[in-house]
C-alpha positions in Angstrom: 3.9 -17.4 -17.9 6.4 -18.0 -15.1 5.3 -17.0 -11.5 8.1 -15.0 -11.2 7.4 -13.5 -14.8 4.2 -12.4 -12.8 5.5 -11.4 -9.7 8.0 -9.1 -11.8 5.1 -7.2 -13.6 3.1 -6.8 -10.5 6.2 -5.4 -8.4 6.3 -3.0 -12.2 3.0 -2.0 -12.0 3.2 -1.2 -7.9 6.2 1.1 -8.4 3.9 2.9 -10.9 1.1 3.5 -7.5 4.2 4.1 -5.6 5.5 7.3 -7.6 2.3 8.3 -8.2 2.2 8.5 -12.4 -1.7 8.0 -12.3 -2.0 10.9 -10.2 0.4 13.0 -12.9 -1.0 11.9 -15.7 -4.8 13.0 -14.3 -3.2 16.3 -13.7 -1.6 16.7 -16.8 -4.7 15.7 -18.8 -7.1 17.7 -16.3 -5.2 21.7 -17.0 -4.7 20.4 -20.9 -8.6 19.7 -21.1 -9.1 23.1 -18.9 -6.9 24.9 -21.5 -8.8 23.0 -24.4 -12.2 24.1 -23.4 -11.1 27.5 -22.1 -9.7 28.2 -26.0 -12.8 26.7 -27.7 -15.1 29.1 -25.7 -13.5 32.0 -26.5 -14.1 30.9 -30.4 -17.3 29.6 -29.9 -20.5 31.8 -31.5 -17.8 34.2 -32.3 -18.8 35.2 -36.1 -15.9 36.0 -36.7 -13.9 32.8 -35.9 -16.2 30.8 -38.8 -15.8 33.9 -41.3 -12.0 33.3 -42.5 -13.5 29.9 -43.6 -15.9 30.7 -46.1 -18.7 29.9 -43.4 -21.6 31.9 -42.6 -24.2 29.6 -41.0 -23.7 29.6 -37.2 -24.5 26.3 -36.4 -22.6 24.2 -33.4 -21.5 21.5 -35.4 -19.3 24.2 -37.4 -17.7 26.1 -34.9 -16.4 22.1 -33.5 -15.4 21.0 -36.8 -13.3 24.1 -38.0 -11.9 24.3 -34.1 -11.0 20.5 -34.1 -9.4 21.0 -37.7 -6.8 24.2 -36.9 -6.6 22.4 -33.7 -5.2 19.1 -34.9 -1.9 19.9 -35.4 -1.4 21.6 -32.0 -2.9 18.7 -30.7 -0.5 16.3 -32.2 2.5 18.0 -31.1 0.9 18.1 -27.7 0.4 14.2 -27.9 4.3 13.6 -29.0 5.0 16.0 -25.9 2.8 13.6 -23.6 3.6 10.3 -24.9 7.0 11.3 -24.1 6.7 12.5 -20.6 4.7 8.9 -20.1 7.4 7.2 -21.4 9.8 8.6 -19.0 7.7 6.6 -15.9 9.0 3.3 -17.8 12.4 4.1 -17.0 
C-alpha cells in the first residue's frame, strides 16, 4: 500500500471524528436498545403474552425466545433502516 493510499484512509477515517458519526450512531443504538428493553418488559411475566402461543410454563427462557421470534422481523426492517442511515456518513 502506497503512503499516500494511507494518508487518504486516515484523512477518511478523521472526517468520520470530525462529523461526529460515532457519537450518532451511539445515540441511535442507545434510544433503539431503550425502546427494545422498554417493549420486552412490558411482555415479560405477563401470562398473557406466552398464552397466544400454546405456552403455559412461565419460564424466562420462553418469554425471550417468543419476544425475539415476533421481534425478528421488526428488527430486520429496523437494521435495513440503520444500515442505511450509516451508509449515508460514506458519502
Amino acid at each position: 500500500m502506497e503512503i499516500d493510499e494511507v494518508v487518504a484512509i486516515v484523512i477518511h477515517e478523521l472526517g468520520h471524528v470530525h462529523h461526529y458519526h460515532l457519537m450518532k450512531i451511539t445515540c441511535i443504538v442507545f434510544v433503539f436498545t431503550i425502546f427494545l428493553l422498554t417493549i420486552f418488559s412490558t411482555v415479560y411475566r405477563e401470562k398473557s403474552f406466552l398464552e397466544p402461543f400454546g405456552f403455559s410454563h412461565q419460564a424466562d427462557f420462553v418469554y425471550v425466545f417468543v419476544f425475539a421470534a415476533i421481534f425478528d422481523p421488526i428488527d430486520f426492517f429496523l437494521s435495513c433502516l440503520f444500515n442505511k442511515f450509516s451508509r449515508n456518513f460514506e458519502s
